[in-house]
C-alpha positions as CSV (number, residue, x, y, z in Angstrom):
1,X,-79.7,64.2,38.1
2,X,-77.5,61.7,37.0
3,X,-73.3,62.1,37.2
4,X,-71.0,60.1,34.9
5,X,-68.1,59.1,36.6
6,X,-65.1,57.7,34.3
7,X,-62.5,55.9,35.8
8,X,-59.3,55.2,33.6
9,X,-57.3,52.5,34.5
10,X,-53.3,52.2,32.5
11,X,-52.1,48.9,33.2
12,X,-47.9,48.7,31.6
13,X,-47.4,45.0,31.7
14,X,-43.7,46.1,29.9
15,X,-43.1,48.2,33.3
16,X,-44.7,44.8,35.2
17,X,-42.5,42.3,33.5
18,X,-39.2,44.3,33.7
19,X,-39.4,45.0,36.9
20,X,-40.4,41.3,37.9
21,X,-37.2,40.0,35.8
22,X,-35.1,42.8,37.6
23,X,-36.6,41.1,40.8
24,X,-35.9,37.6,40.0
25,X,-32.1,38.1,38.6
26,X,-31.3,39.8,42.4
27,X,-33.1,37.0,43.9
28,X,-30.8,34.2,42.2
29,X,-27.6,36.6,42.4
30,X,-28.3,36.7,46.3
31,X,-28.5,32.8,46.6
32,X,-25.2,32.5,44.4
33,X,-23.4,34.8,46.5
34,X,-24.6,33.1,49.3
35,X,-23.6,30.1,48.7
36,X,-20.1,30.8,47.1
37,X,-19.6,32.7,50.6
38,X,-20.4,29.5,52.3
39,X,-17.9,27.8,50.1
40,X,-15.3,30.5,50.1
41,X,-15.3,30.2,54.2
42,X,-15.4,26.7,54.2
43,X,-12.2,26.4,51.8
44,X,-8.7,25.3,53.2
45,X,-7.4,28.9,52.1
46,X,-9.8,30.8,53.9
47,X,-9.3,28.8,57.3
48,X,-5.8,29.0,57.5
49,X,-6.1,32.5,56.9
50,X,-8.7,33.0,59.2
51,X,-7.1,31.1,61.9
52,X,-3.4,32.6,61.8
């Protein structure tokens, strides 16, 4: 007795490649907040209002 066995496999590289963009854009917006943070709380505005 033999069996066949079929295995389908439905690889969406448009699914893959949108959601891998998606991933990269948060990535760099996370580093750009990041830094503009840094910069924000480094700036003479933000000390003196920070310190009063």
């Amino acid at each position: 007795m033999s069996r066949k066995t079929d295995v389908n496999i439905d690889i969406n590289v448009t699914k893959i490649v949108k959601y891998v963009c998606i991933a990269g854009i948060v990535i760099v917006a996370v580093i750009f907040i990041e830094k503009a943070f840094k910069e924000f709380v480094k700036s003479p505005s933000c000390i003196k209002k920070c310190t009063d």
